[in-house]
N, C-alpha and C positions, 0 to 999 in steps of 0.2 A: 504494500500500500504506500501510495506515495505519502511525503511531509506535507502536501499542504492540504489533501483529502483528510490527514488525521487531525490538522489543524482548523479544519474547518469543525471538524464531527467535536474536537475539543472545545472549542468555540461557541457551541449550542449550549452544554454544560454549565453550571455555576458553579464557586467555591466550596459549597455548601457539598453540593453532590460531588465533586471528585475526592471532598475528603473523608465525603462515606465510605468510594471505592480505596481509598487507601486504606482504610482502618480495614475493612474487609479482609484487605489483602496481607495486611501486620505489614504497612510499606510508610517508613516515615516520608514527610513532607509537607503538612500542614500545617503555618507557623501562626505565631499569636504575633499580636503588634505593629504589624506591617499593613498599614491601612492607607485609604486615599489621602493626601494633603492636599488635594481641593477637590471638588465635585465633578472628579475626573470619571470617563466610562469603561466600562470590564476590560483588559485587556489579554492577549493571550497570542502566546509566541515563544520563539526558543532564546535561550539563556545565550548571552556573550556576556563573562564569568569578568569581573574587576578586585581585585583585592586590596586594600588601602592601606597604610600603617602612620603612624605618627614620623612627624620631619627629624630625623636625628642631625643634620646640620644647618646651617646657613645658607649653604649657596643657594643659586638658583636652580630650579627644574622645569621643565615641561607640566604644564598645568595638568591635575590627576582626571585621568576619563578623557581628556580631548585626544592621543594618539589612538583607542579602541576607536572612535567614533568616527575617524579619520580613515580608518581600514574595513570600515563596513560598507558590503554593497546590496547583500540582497535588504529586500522588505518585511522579512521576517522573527526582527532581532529585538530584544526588549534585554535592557543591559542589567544585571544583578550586583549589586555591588555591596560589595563584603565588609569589614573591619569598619566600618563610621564610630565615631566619637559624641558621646554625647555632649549635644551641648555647641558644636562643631558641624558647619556645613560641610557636605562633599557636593552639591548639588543646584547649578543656579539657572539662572533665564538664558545666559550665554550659551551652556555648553544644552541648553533647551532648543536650543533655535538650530545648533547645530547638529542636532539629534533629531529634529524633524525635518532639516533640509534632507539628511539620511535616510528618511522614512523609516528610521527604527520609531516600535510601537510603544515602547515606555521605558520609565528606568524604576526598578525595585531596589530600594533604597534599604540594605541594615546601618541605620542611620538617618541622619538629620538634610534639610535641606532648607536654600534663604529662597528668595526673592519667588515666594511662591507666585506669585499674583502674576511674572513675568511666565511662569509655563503654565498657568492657567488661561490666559490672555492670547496663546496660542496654540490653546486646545492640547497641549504635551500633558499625556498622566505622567503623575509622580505618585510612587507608594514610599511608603517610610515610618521612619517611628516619630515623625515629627518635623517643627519648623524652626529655624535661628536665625539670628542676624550677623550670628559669627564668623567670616568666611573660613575657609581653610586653606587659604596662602600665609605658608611658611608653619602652618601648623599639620599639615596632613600631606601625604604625597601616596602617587599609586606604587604595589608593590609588585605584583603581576596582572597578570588577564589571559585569559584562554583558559586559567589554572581551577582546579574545585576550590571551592571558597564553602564556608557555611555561613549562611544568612536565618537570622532568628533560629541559630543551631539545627538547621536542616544543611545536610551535605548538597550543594547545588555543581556539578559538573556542565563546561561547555557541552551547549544546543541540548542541555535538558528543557525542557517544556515548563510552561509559568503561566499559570491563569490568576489574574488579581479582579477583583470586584470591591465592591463596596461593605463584603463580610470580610474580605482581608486577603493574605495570598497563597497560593499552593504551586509546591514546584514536582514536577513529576518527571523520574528518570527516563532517559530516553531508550533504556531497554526496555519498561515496561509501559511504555504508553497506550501499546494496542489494549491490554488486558483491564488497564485502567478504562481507557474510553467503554469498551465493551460494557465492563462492570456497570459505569458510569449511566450509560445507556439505561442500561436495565434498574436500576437504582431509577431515574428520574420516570422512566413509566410507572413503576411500583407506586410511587410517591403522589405522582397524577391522577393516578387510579383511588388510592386512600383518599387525596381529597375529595374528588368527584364523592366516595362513598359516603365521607360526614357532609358533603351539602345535601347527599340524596336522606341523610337521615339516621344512619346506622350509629353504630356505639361508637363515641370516639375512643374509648375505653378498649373494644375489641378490633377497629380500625387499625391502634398503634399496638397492639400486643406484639411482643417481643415475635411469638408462632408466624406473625403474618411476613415477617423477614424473612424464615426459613427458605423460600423458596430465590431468596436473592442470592442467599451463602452456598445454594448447592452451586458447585462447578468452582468456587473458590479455591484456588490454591493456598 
């Protein structure tokens, strides 16, 4: 199956539901804290991996995040970015503007970001644990990229897969995506179905019993 057919079928999905199919599956991935910093919409796309760390000297550097953003071509890219500082921006309207001239689809943020109002103003989602006014020249610089990073202590690997909404984000391994999407599938008709059942009147009681699941965990690995 192609990347962008799974991407698409990923795409239909919410937060909510693929991190049913990962508990299903005993598959980490779905983090707490990492929520919109403006009234940005779902997004969903493969990981290009940033790892950050604090500035050990003086000199100057190449500002952190603008050489990844500079070496991306497809449309498919939503950047993850590891090590942020609290308190400490990694994230502004600059390297916003040049992240959607890219057509990369978001940046997931563990960590802080400034000048919200400038990637809201240009429709750029930003997820994160938050906003500053503190930049992060000469206090932050990049450490790698391409590399696994953990964000909100989820292991995140380059062109793993990332859906963020507005319950927060989930990243899902690029070896298991088919099984996840499938699950996933089947998880959100289950779910469609029990509601249809409490508007049509039934027990909401017997609707969610644990039994009415059974038939989502058969085929589980």
């Amino acid at each position: 199956m192609t990347s962008t057919s799974l991407l698409d079928r990923f795409a239909a999905l919410d937060t909510n539901t693929v991190s049913d199919a990962l508990d299903f599956l005993g598959i980490p991935g779905a983090t707490f804290g990492l929520r919109p910093l403006w009234d940005c919409p779902k997004i969903v796309g493969r990981a290009s991996t940033i790892q950050l760390g604090l500035k050990a000297d003086a000199g100057p550097t190449v500002h952190l995040i603008s050489p990844v953003i500079a070496q991306i071509q497809s449309g498919d890219r939503i950047l993850v970015i590891a090590g942020g500082i609290d308190g400490i921006s990694c994230w502004g309207d600059i390297l916003a503007n040049a992240a959607q001239f890219k057509r990369i689809r978001g940046s997931v943020i563990d960590g802080m970001s400034r000048d919200i109002d400038g990637s809201e103003s240009i429709g750029y989602p930003v997820f994160g644990r938050g906003v500053t006014t503190i930049s992060a020249r000469n206090r932050v610089v990049q450490v790698s990229s391409g590399e696994p990073v953990r964000a909100a202590g989820v292991l995140v690997n380059e062109d793993d897969y990332v859906i963020a909404d507005r319950c927060g984000t989930v990243f899902v391994s690029a070896a298991r995506i088919e099984e996840v999407i499938e699950l996933g599938e089947r998880i959100a008709r289950r779910q469609d179905g029990m509601v249809q059942a409490v508007r049509a009147g039934r027990s909401v009681a017997d609707v969610m019993h644990d039994k009415e699941f059974d038939a989502i965990k058969e085929g589980c690995r």
